[in-house]
Structures are given as structure tokens and as C-alpha cells.
C-alpha positions as CSV (number, residue, x, y, z in Angstrom):
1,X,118.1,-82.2,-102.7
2,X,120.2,-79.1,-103.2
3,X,121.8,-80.6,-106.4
4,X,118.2,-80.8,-107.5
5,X,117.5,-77.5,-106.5
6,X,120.0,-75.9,-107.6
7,X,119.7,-77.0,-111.3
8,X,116.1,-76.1,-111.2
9,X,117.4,-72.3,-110.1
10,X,117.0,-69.5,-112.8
11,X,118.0,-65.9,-112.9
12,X,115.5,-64.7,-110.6
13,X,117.0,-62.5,-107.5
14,X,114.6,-64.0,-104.8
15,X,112.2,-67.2,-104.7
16,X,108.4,-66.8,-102.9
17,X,107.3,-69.7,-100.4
18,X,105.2,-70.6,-103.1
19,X,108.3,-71.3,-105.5
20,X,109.8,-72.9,-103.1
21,X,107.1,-75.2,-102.2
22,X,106.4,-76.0,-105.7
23,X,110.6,-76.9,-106.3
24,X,110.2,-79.0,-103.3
25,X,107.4,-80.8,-104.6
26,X,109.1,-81.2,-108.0
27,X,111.8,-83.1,-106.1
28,X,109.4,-85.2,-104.6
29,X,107.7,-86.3,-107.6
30,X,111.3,-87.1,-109.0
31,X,110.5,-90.9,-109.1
32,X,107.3,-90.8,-111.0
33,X,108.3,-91.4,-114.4
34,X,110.9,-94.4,-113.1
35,X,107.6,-96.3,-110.9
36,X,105.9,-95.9,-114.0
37,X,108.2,-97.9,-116.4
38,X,109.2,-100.7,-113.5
39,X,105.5,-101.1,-113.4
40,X,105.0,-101.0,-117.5
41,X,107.5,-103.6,-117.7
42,X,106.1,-105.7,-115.0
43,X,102.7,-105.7,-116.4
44,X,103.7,-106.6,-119.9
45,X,103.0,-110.4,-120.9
46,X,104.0,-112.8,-118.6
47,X,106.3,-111.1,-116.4
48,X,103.6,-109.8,-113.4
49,X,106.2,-112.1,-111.1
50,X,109.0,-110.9,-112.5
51,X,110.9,-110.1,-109.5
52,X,113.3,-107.8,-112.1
53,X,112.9,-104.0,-110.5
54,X,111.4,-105.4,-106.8
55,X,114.7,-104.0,-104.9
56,X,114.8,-100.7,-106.9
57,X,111.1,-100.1,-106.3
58,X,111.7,-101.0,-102.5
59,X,114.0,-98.4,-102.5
60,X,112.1,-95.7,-104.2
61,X,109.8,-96.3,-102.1
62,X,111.3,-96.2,-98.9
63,X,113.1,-93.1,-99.6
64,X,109.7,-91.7,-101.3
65,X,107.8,-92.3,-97.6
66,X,110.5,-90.9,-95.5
67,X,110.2,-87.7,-97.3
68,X,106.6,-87.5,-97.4
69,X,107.0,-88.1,-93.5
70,X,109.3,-85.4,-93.0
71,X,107.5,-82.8,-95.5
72,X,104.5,-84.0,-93.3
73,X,106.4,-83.6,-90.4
74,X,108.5,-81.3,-88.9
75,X,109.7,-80.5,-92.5
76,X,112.2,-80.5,-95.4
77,X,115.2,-78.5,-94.7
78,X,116.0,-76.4,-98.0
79,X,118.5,-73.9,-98.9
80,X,117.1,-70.1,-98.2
81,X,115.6,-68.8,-101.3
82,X,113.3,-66.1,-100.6
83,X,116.3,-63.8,-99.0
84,X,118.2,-62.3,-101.8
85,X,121.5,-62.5,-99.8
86,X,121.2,-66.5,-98.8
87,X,119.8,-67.3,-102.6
88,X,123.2,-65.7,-104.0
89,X,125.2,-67.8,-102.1
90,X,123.1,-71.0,-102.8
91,X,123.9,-70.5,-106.3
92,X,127.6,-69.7,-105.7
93,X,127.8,-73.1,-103.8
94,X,130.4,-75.7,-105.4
95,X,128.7,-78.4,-104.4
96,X,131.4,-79.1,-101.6
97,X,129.6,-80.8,-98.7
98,X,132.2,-78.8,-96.1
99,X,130.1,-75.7,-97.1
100,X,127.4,-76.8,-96.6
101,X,127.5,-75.7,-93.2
102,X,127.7,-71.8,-94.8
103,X,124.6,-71.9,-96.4
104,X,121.2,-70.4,-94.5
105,X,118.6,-73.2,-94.5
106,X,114.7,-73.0,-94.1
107,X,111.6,-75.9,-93.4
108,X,109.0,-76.1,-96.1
109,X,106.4,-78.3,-94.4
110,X,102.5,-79.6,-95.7
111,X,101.4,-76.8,-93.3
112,X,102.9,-74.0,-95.6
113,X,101.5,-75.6,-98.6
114,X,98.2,-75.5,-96.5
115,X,98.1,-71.9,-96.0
116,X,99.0,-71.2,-99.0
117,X,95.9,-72.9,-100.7
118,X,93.7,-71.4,-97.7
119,X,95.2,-68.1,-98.9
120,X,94.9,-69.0,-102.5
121,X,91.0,-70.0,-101.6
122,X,90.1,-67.0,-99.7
123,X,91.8,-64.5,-102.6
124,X,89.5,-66.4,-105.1
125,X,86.4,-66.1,-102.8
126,X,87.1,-62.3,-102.2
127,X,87.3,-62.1,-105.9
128,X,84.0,-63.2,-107.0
């Protein structure tokens, strides 16, 4: 996940809740495209029992649903983006796992993506 979030990082000085969230959900989608073809190539002629992709779908899978549980959940634990300070050393990170332990982490749950579309509803209600 921080490899993933770090390549998606551009030359902004500080990241909303919203970005977050929607960097988050990028990651989550990651296997889309991939379920797609395994399932193309399954359904083409006479291979619906081909048993060709079954363990990599399995896996995708898995991993896709304990994700979804924890984003669901208690939440996903994600580098600090929205404090200038944390962001800039996010993007000086290495990659070395032993500093990880350096970097300031924060939850992004389905609750904050709730209150951001009840806050997103209710600015478009005042609106009209």
C-alpha cells in the first residue's frame, strides 16, 4: 500500500481526507482490470471450466475481502498526508521497511467516506 501510494503522490504540499480517501480507494480497485481478463479468458469458447486462473482469482479475492473488511472496519492504516510535515517525509521514504516505524500513520475508514458524501449532500442541498 505505501508503494502504491507513494507513486500516485504528486507535487502538492498537503493531501485533504477527501484525496486520501479517493488514493485509498484507487488501491482497492487495483485488481479490477486483472478479474476482468481471468474472467474474459474463462468465458471464451469452451474454456468456462478451465481451472487456468482459479488460484490467482482465489487470491485476489481473499486479499480484495480482507481489505474491504478492514476499510469497513476499524480502518486502513495510511501514511499521514494531510500534515505538511508527515507528507514530506512519506515522500522522502526509501522504501526501507526499518523506517517504517518513522513515518506518522492515519485510519481512513467507510465512515470518513460517509461523512464526506453527507457533507458533499448537504453543501449541494444548501446550494440549490
Amino acid at each position: 500500500l505505501f508503494f502504491a501510494l507513494q507513486d500516485h503522490l504528486d507535487d502538492r504540499h498537503i493531501y485533504t481526507k477527501q484525496d486520501m480517501l479517493e488514493l485509498v480507494m484507487q488501491y482497492r480497485d487495483r485488481f479490477r482490470d486483472e478479474l476482468e481478463q481471468i474472467s474474459i479468458v474463462q468465458n471464451v469458447g469452451n474454456r468456462q471450466n478451465s481451472k487456468q486462473h482459479v488460484s490467482r482469482e482465489a487470491s485476489i479475492k481473499m486479499t480484495a475481502e480482507d481489505e474491504t473488511n478492514q476499510f469497513e472496519g476499524s480502518g486502513i492504516e495510511v501514511p499521514d498526508l494531510i500534515n505538511k510535515k508527515h507528507l514530506e517525509e512519506f515522500k522522502k521514504w526509501n522504501g526501507e521497511i526499518k523506517f517504517i516505524q518513522n513515518l506518522k500513520l492515519r485510519k481512513i475508514s467507510c465512515v470518513d467516506l460517509q461523512r464526506l458524501n453527507d457533507k458533499a449532500l448537504k453543501d449541494t442541498c444548501s446550494d440549490d
